[in-house]
N, C-alpha and C positions, 0 to 999 in steps of 0.2 A: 863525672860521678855516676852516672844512669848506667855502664857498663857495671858496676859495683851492686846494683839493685837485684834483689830477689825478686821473683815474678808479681809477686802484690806488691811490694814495693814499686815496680814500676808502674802496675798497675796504679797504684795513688796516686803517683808524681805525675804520669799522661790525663788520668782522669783533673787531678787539680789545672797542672797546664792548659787542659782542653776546654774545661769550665772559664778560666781566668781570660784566656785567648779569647773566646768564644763570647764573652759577654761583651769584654773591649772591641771585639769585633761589630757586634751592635751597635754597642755605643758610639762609637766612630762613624760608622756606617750614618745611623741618625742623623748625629749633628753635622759632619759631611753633607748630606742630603738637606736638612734646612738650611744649609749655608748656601746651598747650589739655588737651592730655591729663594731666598732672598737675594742673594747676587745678581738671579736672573730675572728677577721682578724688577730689580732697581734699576739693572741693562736696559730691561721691557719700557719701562716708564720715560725712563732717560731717553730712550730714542722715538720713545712714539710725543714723547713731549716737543725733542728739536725736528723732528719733521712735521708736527703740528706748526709750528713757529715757522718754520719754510712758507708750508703751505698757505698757513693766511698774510704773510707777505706778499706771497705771487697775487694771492686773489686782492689785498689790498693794492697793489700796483695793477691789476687785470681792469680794476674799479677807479679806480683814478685815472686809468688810461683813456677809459670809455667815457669817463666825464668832461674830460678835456680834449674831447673826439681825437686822441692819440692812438696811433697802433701801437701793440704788447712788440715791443725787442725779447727775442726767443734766445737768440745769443748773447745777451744779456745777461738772462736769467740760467744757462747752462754755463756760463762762467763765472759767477760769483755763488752757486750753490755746489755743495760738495755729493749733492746726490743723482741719483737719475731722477726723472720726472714728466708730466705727459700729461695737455691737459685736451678735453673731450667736451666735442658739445650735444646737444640735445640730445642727438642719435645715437650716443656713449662712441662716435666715432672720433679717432685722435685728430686733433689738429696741430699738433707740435709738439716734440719733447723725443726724448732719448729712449723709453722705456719701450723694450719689445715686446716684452711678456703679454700674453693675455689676459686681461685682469675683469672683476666683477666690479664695475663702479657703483652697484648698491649697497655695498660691503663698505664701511669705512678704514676697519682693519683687516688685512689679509694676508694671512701666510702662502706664499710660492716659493715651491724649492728652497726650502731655508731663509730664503729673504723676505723681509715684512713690507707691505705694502700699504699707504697710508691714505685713503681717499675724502679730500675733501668737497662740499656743495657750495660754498660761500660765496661764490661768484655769481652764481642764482643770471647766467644767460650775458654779464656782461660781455660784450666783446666777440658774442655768441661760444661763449664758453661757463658749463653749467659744474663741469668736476675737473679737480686739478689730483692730481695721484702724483704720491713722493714714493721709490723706492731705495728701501735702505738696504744696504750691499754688506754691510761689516758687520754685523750681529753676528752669524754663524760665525765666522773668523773667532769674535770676541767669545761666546759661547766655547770654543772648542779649546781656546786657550784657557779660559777658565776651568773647564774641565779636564784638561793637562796639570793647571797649577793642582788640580784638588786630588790627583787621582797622585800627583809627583808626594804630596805633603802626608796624603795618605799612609804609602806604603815606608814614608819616612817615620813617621809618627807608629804606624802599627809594628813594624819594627824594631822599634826601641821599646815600646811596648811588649814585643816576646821578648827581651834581650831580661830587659826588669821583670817577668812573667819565668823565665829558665829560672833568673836568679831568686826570686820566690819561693818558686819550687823546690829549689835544692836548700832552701833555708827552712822551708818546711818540712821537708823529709829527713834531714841532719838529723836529729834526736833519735826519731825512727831507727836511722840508720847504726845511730851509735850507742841506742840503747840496744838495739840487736844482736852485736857487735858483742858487747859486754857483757849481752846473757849466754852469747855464742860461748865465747870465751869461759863466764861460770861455770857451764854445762861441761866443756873441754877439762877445766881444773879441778870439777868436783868430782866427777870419774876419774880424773887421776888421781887425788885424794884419798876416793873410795876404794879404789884400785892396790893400792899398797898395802894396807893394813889387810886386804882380803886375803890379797896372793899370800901375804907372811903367816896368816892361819889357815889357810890350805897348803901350805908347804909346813907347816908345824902338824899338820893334821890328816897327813897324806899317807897313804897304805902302808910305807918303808919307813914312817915318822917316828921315831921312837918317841917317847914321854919323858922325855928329859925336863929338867928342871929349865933350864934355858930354853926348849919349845913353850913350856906353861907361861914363861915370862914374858915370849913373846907375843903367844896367843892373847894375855892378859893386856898386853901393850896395843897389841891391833886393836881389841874390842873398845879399848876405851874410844883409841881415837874416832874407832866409827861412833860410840856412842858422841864425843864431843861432834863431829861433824855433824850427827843428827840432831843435835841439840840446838846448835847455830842454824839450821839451817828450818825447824819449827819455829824460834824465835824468833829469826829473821819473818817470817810469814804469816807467823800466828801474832805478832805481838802488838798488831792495835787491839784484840782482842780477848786481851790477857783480862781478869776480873780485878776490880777493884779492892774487893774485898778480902786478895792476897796478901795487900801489903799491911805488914806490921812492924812491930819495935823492934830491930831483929840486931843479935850480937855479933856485930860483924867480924871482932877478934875472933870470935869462935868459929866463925863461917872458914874463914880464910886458914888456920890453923889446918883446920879439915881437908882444904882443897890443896892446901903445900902438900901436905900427905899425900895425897890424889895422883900430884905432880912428880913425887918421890923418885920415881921409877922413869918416869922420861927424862928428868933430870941425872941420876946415875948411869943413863944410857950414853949422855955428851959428855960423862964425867965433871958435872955442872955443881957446885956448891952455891946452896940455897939458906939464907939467913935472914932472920926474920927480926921484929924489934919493936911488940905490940901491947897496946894498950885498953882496956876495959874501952871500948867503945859502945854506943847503940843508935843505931841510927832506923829512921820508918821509910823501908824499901821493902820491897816483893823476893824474897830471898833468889827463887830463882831467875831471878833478873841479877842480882849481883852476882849472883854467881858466873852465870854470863859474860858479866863486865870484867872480874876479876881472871875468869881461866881464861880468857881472850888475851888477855895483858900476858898474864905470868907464859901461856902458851907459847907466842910471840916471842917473850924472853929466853926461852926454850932456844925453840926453831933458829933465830938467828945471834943465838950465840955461840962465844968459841969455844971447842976442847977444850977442858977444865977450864970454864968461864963462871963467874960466879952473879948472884942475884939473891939482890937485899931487899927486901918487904919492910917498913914501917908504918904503923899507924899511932900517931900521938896527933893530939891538939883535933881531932876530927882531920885529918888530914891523913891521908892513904898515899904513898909514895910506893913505887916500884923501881928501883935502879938495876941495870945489866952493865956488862961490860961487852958488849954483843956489838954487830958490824954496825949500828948506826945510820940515822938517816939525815939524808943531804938538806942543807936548811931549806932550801928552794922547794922541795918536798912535805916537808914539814906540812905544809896546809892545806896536803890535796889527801893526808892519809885517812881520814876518817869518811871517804866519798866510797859511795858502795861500789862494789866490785876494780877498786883500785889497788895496784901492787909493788910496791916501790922497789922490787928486784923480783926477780924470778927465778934466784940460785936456791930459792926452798922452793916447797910445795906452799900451797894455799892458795885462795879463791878471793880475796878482796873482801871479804863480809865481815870479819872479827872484828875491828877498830869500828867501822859503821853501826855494828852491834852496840859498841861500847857508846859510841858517840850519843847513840838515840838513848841507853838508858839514863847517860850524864842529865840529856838535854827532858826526860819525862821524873827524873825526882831531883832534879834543882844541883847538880852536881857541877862545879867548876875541875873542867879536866886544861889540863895543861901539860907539855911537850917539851924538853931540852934532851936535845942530840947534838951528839958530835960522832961523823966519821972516821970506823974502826974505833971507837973509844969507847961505845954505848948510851945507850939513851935512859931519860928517865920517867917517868910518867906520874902526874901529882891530880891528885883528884881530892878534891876539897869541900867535904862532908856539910853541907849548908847546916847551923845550926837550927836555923826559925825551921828549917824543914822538920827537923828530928824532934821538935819540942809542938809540933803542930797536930 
Protein backbone atom coordinates (compact mmCIF):
# COMPACT_ATOMS: atom_id res chain seq x y z
CA UNK A 1 0.00 0.00 0.00
CA UNK A 2 2.94 2.76 0.76
CA UNK A 3 3.89 2.53 -3.15
CA UNK A 4 0.19 3.98 -3.61
CA UNK A 5 0.99 7.08 -1.02
CA UNK A 6 1.41 10.58 -1.93
CA UNK A 7 4.45 12.35 -0.42
CA UNK A 8 2.56 13.44 3.04
CA UNK A 9 0.76 10.61 3.01
CA UNK A 10 3.81 8.85 3.37
CA UNK A 11 5.02 11.16 5.16
CA UNK A 12 2.11 10.21 8.09
CA UNK A 13 2.21 6.53 7.66
CA UNK A 14 6.55 6.66 8.52
CA UNK A 15 5.99 9.60 10.95
CA UNK A 16 3.01 7.23 12.71
CA UNK A 17 5.10 4.01 12.12
CA UNK A 18 8.25 5.71 13.56
CA UNK A 19 6.39 7.04 16.72
CA UNK A 20 4.50 3.61 17.24
CA UNK A 21 7.99 1.59 16.62
CA UNK A 22 9.88 3.91 18.47
CA UNK A 23 7.82 4.01 21.65
CA UNK A 24 7.42 -0.04 21.75
CA UNK A 25 10.88 0.12 21.19
CA UNK A 26 11.37 1.72 24.80
CA UNK A 27 9.17 0.03 26.21
CA UNK A 28 10.57 -3.19 25.49
CA UNK A 29 13.80 -2.06 25.88
CA UNK A 30 12.71 -1.14 29.77
CA UNK A 31 11.00 -4.07 30.86
CA UNK A 32 13.73 -6.31 29.01
CA UNK A 33 16.27 -4.33 31.10
CA UNK A 34 14.41 -4.94 34.55
CA UNK A 35 13.86 -8.43 33.73
CA UNK A 36 17.88 -8.73 33.03
CA UNK A 37 18.24 -7.12 36.24
CA UNK A 38 16.08 -9.27 38.36
CA UNK A 39 17.06 -12.35 36.78
CA UNK A 40 20.45 -11.40 37.44
CA UNK A 41 20.06 -10.50 41.08
CA UNK A 42 18.32 -13.69 41.72
CA UNK A 43 21.37 -15.72 39.66
CA UNK A 44 23.64 -13.21 42.13
CA UNK A 45 21.88 -14.35 45.39
CA UNK A 46 21.42 -17.87 44.29
CA UNK A 47 25.00 -18.39 43.92
CA UNK A 48 26.49 -16.34 46.37
CA UNK A 49 24.02 -18.07 48.92
CA UNK A 50 25.24 -21.96 47.65
CA UNK A 51 28.69 -21.01 47.82
CA UNK A 52 27.99 -19.43 51.33
CA UNK A 53 26.66 -23.06 52.24
CA UNK A 54 29.93 -24.63 50.86
CA UNK A 55 31.91 -22.38 52.62
CA UNK A 56 30.71 -22.87 56.20
CA UNK A 57 30.59 -26.54 55.66
CA UNK A 58 34.37 -26.56 54.88
CA UNK A 59 35.00 -24.30 57.94
CA UNK A 60 32.43 -26.35 60.03
CA UNK A 61 34.34 -29.56 59.12
CA UNK A 62 38.07 -27.41 59.27
CA UNK A 63 36.54 -26.92 63.17
CA UNK A 64 35.53 -30.15 63.94
CA UNK A 65 38.61 -31.61 62.53
CA UNK A 66 40.80 -29.39 64.92
CA UNK A 67 38.64 -30.46 67.64
CA UNK A 68 39.04 -33.99 67.40
CA UNK A 69 42.93 -33.32 66.61
CA UNK A 70 42.02 -34.84 62.97
CA UNK A 71 43.81 -33.50 59.82
CA UNK A 72 41.28 -31.59 56.94
CA UNK A 73 40.96 -34.47 53.84
CA UNK A 74 41.59 -31.89 50.88
CA UNK A 75 40.44 -34.67 48.50
CA UNK A 76 37.61 -35.04 50.16
CA UNK A 77 36.43 -31.77 49.95
CA UNK A 78 37.43 -31.34 45.99
CA UNK A 79 35.33 -34.31 45.32
CA UNK A 80 32.10 -33.77 46.77
CA UNK A 81 31.96 -29.78 46.08
CA UNK A 82 31.19 -28.83 42.47
CA UNK A 83 33.31 -25.68 42.79
CA UNK A 84 36.85 -24.71 42.93
CA UNK A 85 38.17 -23.68 46.24
CA UNK A 86 41.36 -22.65 48.26
CA UNK A 87 41.85 -22.16 51.83
CA UNK A 88 44.81 -19.58 53.32
CA UNK A 89 46.24 -19.13 56.43
CA UNK A 90 47.40 -16.16 58.41
CA UNK A 91 49.76 -14.99 55.79
CA UNK A 92 46.66 -15.01 53.19
CA UNK A 93 49.18 -17.79 51.92
CA UNK A 94 47.24 -20.95 50.16
CA UNK A 95 47.52 -24.18 51.78
CA UNK A 96 45.27 -26.29 49.59
CA UNK A 97 42.68 -26.12 47.15
CA UNK A 98 42.23 -25.89 43.26
CA UNK A 99 41.99 -22.02 42.76
CA UNK A 100 44.73 -20.35 40.80
CA UNK A 101 43.66 -16.95 40.49
CA UNK A 102 44.88 -14.24 42.70
CA UNK A 103 42.59 -13.30 45.02
CA UNK A 104 42.05 -10.30 47.76
CA UNK A 105 41.04 -12.34 51.01
CA UNK A 106 39.70 -9.08 52.72
CA UNK A 107 37.22 -8.89 50.14
CA UNK A 108 34.41 -11.36 50.95
CA UNK A 109 32.90 -10.93 47.35
CA UNK A 110 34.83 -10.59 44.28
CA UNK A 111 34.43 -10.41 40.85
CA UNK A 112 37.66 -11.95 38.59
CA UNK A 113 37.40 -12.33 34.92
CA UNK A 114 33.68 -12.92 35.14
CA UNK A 115 33.87 -15.40 37.81
CA UNK A 116 32.73 -14.50 41.34
CA UNK A 117 34.74 -15.25 44.22
CA UNK A 118 33.43 -15.91 47.62
CA UNK A 119 35.61 -15.33 50.85
CA UNK A 120 34.97 -16.65 54.01
CA UNK A 121 36.70 -15.93 57.81
CA UNK A 122 34.84 -18.50 60.01
CA UNK A 123 37.58 -20.66 60.68
CA UNK A 124 39.06 -17.92 62.70
CA UNK A 125 42.99 -20.00 62.53
CA UNK A 126 41.59 -23.66 63.00
CA UNK A 127 43.81 -25.99 61.57
CA UNK A 128 45.95 -22.86 60.94
CA UNK A 129 43.55 -21.90 58.38
CA UNK A 130 41.85 -18.34 58.86
CA UNK A 131 39.93 -17.86 55.10
CA UNK A 132 38.37 -20.37 52.96
CA UNK A 133 37.63 -18.74 49.18
CA UNK A 134 34.81 -20.58 46.93
CA UNK A 135 35.11 -19.88 43.12
CA UNK A 136 32.08 -20.05 41.03
CA UNK A 137 32.86 -20.78 37.38
CA UNK A 138 29.17 -20.94 35.70
CA UNK A 139 27.71 -17.48 36.25
CA UNK A 140 29.06 -15.91 33.21
CA UNK A 141 27.92 -19.02 31.11
CA UNK A 142 24.40 -18.58 32.92
CA UNK A 143 24.61 -14.76 32.33
CA UNK A 144 25.37 -14.97 28.70
CA UNK A 145 22.71 -17.43 28.05
CA UNK A 146 20.26 -15.36 29.63
CA UNK A 147 21.16 -12.63 27.74
CA UNK A 148 20.77 -14.96 24.39
CA UNK A 149 17.22 -15.97 25.73
CA UNK A 150 16.44 -12.01 26.21
CA UNK A 151 18.05 -10.63 23.27
CA UNK A 152 16.36 -14.14 21.09
CA UNK A 153 12.56 -13.11 22.59
CA UNK A 154 13.44 -9.52 21.96
CA UNK A 155 13.77 -9.35 18.33
CA UNK A 156 10.90 -12.00 18.45
CA UNK A 157 8.45 -9.92 20.11
CA UNK A 158 9.72 -6.41 18.46
CA UNK A 159 8.84 -8.02 15.37
CA UNK A 160 5.60 -9.02 15.58
CA UNK A 161 5.24 -5.73 16.97
CA UNK A 162 6.24 -3.88 13.60
CA UNK A 163 4.24 -6.64 11.69
CA UNK A 164 0.94 -5.15 14.03
CA UNK A 165 2.67 -1.42 13.87
CA UNK A 166 2.71 -1.85 9.34
CA UNK A 167 -0.82 -3.04 9.89
CA UNK A 168 -1.89 -0.01 12.15
CA UNK A 169 -0.56 2.16 9.95
CA UNK A 170 -2.18 1.22 6.91
CA UNK A 171 -5.40 1.04 8.86
CA UNK A 172 -4.81 4.41 9.72
CA UNK A 173 -4.01 5.96 6.68
CA UNK A 174 -7.04 3.86 4.60
CA UNK A 175 -9.61 6.70 5.07
CA UNK A 176 -6.85 9.12 4.15
CA UNK A 177 -6.14 7.35 1.34
CA UNK A 178 -9.76 6.67 0.15
CA UNK A 179 -11.05 9.78 0.99
CA UNK A 180 -8.48 11.15 -1.39
CA UNK A 181 -9.18 8.94 -3.84
CA UNK A 182 -12.73 10.12 -4.02
CA UNK A 183 -12.08 13.78 -3.88
CA UNK A 184 -9.49 12.73 -6.72
CA UNK A 185 -12.11 11.28 -8.53
CA UNK A 186 -14.86 14.48 -7.76
CA UNK A 187 -12.42 16.92 -9.09
CA UNK A 188 -11.77 14.44 -12.41
CA UNK A 189 -15.84 14.16 -12.75
CA UNK A 190 -16.63 17.66 -12.04
CA UNK A 191 -14.42 19.20 -14.80
CA UNK A 192 -15.96 16.73 -16.86
CA UNK A 193 -19.23 17.79 -16.06
CA UNK A 194 -18.27 21.42 -16.21
CA UNK A 195 -16.53 20.64 -19.42
CA UNK A 196 -19.48 19.78 -21.63
CA UNK A 197 -22.13 22.15 -21.12
CA UNK A 198 -18.99 24.82 -21.74
CA UNK A 199 -17.55 23.36 -24.80
CA UNK A 200 -21.49 23.21 -26.19
CA UNK A 201 -21.82 27.11 -25.62
CA UNK A 202 -18.60 28.01 -26.96
CA UNK A 203 -19.22 25.91 -30.07
CA UNK A 204 -23.02 27.72 -30.09
CA UNK A 205 -21.22 30.80 -29.46
CA UNK A 206 -18.10 30.74 -31.64
CA UNK A 207 -17.16 33.33 -34.58
CA UNK A 208 -18.89 30.93 -37.49
CA UNK A 209 -21.92 30.17 -34.91
CA UNK A 210 -24.91 31.19 -36.37
CA UNK A 211 -27.88 32.16 -33.92
CA UNK A 212 -30.10 29.55 -34.63
CA UNK A 213 -32.74 28.57 -32.82
CA UNK A 214 -31.14 25.10 -31.91
CA UNK A 215 -27.77 26.97 -30.79
CA UNK A 216 -30.10 29.32 -28.34
CA UNK A 217 -31.57 25.91 -27.10
CA UNK A 218 -28.44 24.63 -26.43
CA UNK A 219 -26.70 27.53 -24.94
CA UNK A 220 -29.93 27.53 -22.78
CA UNK A 221 -29.33 23.74 -21.94
CA UNK A 222 -25.56 24.22 -20.91
CA UNK A 223 -26.26 27.32 -18.68
CA UNK A 224 -28.72 25.60 -16.78
CA UNK A 225 -26.80 22.51 -16.17
CA UNK A 226 -23.82 24.68 -15.11
CA UNK A 227 -26.11 26.60 -13.09
CA UNK A 228 -27.52 23.06 -11.45
CA UNK A 229 -23.82 21.90 -10.96
CA UNK A 230 -23.23 25.03 -9.07
CA UNK A 231 -25.96 24.72 -7.05
CA UNK A 232 -25.09 21.10 -5.86
CA UNK A 233 -22.08 21.81 -5.52
CA UNK A 234 -22.85 25.27 -2.72
CA UNK A 235 -25.25 22.99 -1.14
CA UNK A 236 -23.09 20.32 -0.84
CA UNK A 237 -20.59 22.83 1.23
CA UNK A 238 -22.50 25.66 2.34
CA UNK A 239 -25.29 23.52 3.82
CA UNK A 240 -24.61 23.21 7.66
CA UNK A 241 -24.80 26.80 7.28
CA UNK A 242 -27.83 27.35 5.75
CA UNK A 243 -30.20 29.89 8.24
CA UNK A 244 -32.89 28.80 10.04
CA UNK A 245 -35.05 31.23 9.60
CA UNK A 246 -35.36 30.06 5.72
CA UNK A 247 -37.67 27.45 6.35
CA UNK A 248 -41.28 27.83 5.92
CA UNK A 249 -44.83 26.48 5.07
CA UNK A 250 -43.88 26.09 1.46
CA UNK A 251 -46.36 24.58 -1.52
CA UNK A 252 -44.55 21.98 -2.54
CA UNK A 253 -47.21 21.21 -5.50
CA UNK A 254 -46.39 24.44 -6.77
CA UNK A 255 -42.57 24.16 -6.25
CA UNK A 256 -42.39 21.03 -8.36
CA UNK A 257 -44.89 22.10 -11.11
CA UNK A 258 -42.17 24.87 -11.59
CA UNK A 259 -39.20 22.69 -11.70
CA UNK A 260 -40.91 19.95 -14.30
CA UNK A 261 -40.94 23.11 -16.29
CA UNK A 262 -37.42 23.75 -15.55
CA UNK A 263 -36.87 20.04 -16.67
CA UNK A 264 -39.05 20.47 -19.87
CA UNK A 265 -36.25 20.94 -22.14
CA UNK A 266 -33.78 18.20 -20.96
CA UNK A 267 -36.54 15.97 -21.03
CA UNK A 268 -37.53 16.69 -24.94
CA UNK A 269 -33.81 16.32 -25.55
CA UNK A 270 -33.97 12.10 -24.55
CA UNK A 271 -37.32 12.49 -26.09
CA UNK A 272 -38.54 11.62 -22.28
CA UNK A 273 -42.40 11.96 -21.53
CA UNK A 274 -42.98 13.66 -18.18
CA UNK A 275 -46.41 13.14 -16.18
CA UNK A 276 -47.26 14.36 -13.18
CA UNK A 277 -50.32 13.59 -10.69
CA UNK A 278 -50.51 16.38 -7.68
CA UNK A 279 -52.12 17.37 -5.04
CA UNK A 280 -52.49 20.70 -2.77
CA UNK A 281 -49.78 19.84 -0.41
CA UNK A 282 -47.80 22.12 2.34
CA UNK A 283 -45.15 21.08 3.84
CA UNK A 284 -42.33 23.51 6.43
CA UNK A 285 -38.86 22.99 4.42
CA UNK A 286 -36.41 25.64 3.19
CA UNK A 287 -37.56 25.85 -0.42
CA UNK A 288 -34.35 25.74 -1.71
CA UNK A 289 -33.34 22.74 0.02
CA UNK A 290 -36.31 20.98 -1.79
CA UNK A 291 -35.61 22.06 -4.58
CA UNK A 292 -32.21 20.38 -4.20
CA UNK A 293 -33.79 17.14 -3.20
CA UNK A 294 -36.39 17.26 -5.98
CA UNK A 295 -34.06 18.37 -9.25
CA UNK A 296 -31.53 15.68 -7.92
CA UNK A 297 -34.26 12.94 -8.20
CA UNK A 298 -36.06 14.09 -11.49
CA UNK A 299 -32.23 14.86 -12.89
CA UNK A 300 -31.28 11.42 -12.40
CA UNK A 301 -34.58 10.24 -13.99
CA UNK A 302 -33.38 12.23 -16.89
CA UNK A 303 -29.62 11.21 -17.22
CA UNK A 304 -30.37 7.47 -16.95
CA UNK A 305 -33.12 7.01 -18.72
CA UNK A 306 -34.19 5.49 -22.23
CA UNK A 307 -35.00 7.09 -25.60
CA UNK A 308 -38.53 8.16 -25.27
CA UNK A 309 -38.62 6.87 -21.60
CA UNK A 310 -41.15 8.24 -19.60
CA UNK A 311 -41.30 9.74 -15.76
CA UNK A 312 -44.32 10.01 -13.44
CA UNK A 313 -44.26 12.54 -10.36
CA UNK A 314 -47.10 11.96 -7.75
CA UNK A 315 -47.87 13.69 -4.71
CA UNK A 316 -51.04 12.57 -2.70
CA UNK A 317 -51.38 11.65 1.02
CA UNK A 318 -47.96 13.79 1.81
CA UNK A 319 -46.15 11.29 -0.05
CA UNK A 320 -43.96 12.40 -3.17
CA UNK A 321 -43.12 9.48 -5.51
CA UNK A 322 -40.89 9.75 -8.55
CA UNK A 323 -41.17 6.57 -11.04
CA UNK A 324 -38.84 6.10 -14.44
CA UNK A 325 -38.59 3.58 -16.53
CA UNK A 326 -34.68 4.14 -16.74
CA UNK A 327 -31.72 1.45 -16.55
CA UNK A 328 -32.18 0.81 -12.88
CA UNK A 329 -30.14 -0.09 -9.93
CA UNK A 330 -28.74 -3.47 -8.92
CA UNK A 331 -30.30 -4.42 -5.51
CA UNK A 332 -26.88 -5.09 -3.97
CA UNK A 333 -26.32 -1.35 -4.74
CA UNK A 334 -29.26 -0.08 -3.49
CA UNK A 335 -27.65 0.91 -0.05
CA UNK A 336 -24.48 2.34 -0.84
CA UNK A 337 -26.37 5.26 -3.34
CA UNK A 338 -26.80 7.82 -1.08
CA UNK A 339 -22.81 7.76 0.18
CA UNK A 340 -21.17 10.93 -1.16
CA UNK A 341 -19.09 10.75 -4.09
CA UNK A 342 -20.65 7.18 -5.06
CA UNK A 343 -21.64 6.15 -8.69
CA UNK A 344 -23.28 3.18 -9.49
CA UNK A 345 -22.30 3.27 -13.39
CA UNK A 346 -20.29 5.38 -15.17
CA UNK A 347 -22.18 5.23 -18.70
CA UNK A 348 -23.50 8.95 -17.77
CA UNK A 349 -21.74 11.83 -16.39
CA UNK A 350 -22.00 12.81 -12.75
CA UNK A 351 -19.94 13.14 -9.64
CA UNK A 352 -21.63 11.03 -6.67
CA UNK A 353 -23.13 14.22 -4.74
CA UNK A 354 -26.94 14.26 -6.01
CA UNK A 355 -28.53 11.40 -3.90
CA UNK A 356 -26.02 12.37 -0.74
CA UNK A 357 -27.52 15.81 -1.33
CA UNK A 358 -30.86 14.32 -1.28
CA UNK A 359 -30.08 11.98 1.52
CA UNK A 360 -28.96 14.80 4.16
CA UNK A 361 -31.98 17.03 3.21
CA UNK A 362 -34.48 13.70 3.92
CA UNK A 363 -32.29 13.09 7.04
CA UNK A 364 -32.45 17.45 8.32
CA UNK A 365 -36.55 17.90 7.81
CA UNK A 366 -37.77 14.38 9.04
CA UNK A 367 -38.26 12.89 5.59
CA UNK A 368 -38.60 9.08 5.11
CA UNK A 369 -36.95 8.37 1.53
CA UNK A 370 -37.13 5.11 0.21
CA UNK A 371 -35.88 2.96 -2.93
CA UNK A 372 -37.39 0.16 -5.38
CA UNK A 373 -35.42 -0.74 -8.57
CA UNK A 374 -35.36 -3.21 -10.66
CA UNK A 375 -32.74 -3.65 -13.64
CA UNK A 376 -33.42 -2.05 -17.18
CA UNK A 377 -37.13 -1.76 -15.76
CA UNK A 378 -36.49 1.53 -13.61
CA UNK A 379 -36.52 2.64 -10.39
CA UNK A 380 -38.83 4.54 -8.15
CA UNK A 381 -38.21 6.96 -5.35
CA UNK A 382 -40.85 7.61 -2.38
CA UNK A 383 -40.28 10.26 0.11
CA UNK A 384 -42.83 10.45 2.74
CA UNK A 385 -43.66 14.04 3.93
CA UNK A 386 -43.65 13.51 7.97
CA UNK A 387 -46.76 15.16 9.02
CA UNK A 388 -46.02 16.29 12.85
CA UNK A 389 -43.10 18.00 10.89
CA UNK A 390 -45.45 20.09 8.71
CA UNK A 391 -47.99 20.83 11.38
CA UNK A 392 -44.90 21.79 13.82
Amino acid sequence: MVIDLTRNEKSTFFRFLGLYLGSSFILLTIIFWQFYKIEYKLYYDLISSNMQSIASKISANIIYADMSNLSIDTTKITNTIHYKYALYNKKHEKLAGNITTKIDVNKRMQRIEGDYILVDNTPRGHLGVYHIAIQESNFKEIINTLLEDIIFYFVIIFTLISLVGYYLANLFISPIINERRKLNNFIKDTTHELNTPITAILMSTGKDAALTEKNMQRINLSAKRISEIYKDLVYLFLQDKKKIDLISNLEVDKVIKEQLNYFEAFAQKKKITITSDLEKTIYKIDKESFIRMFNNIISNAIKYNKIEGTIHVSLKGNILKVQDSGIGIKKDKIKDIFKRYYRGTKEQGGFGVGLNIVHHICRTYNIKVSVESEENKGSCFTFKLNKKEEES
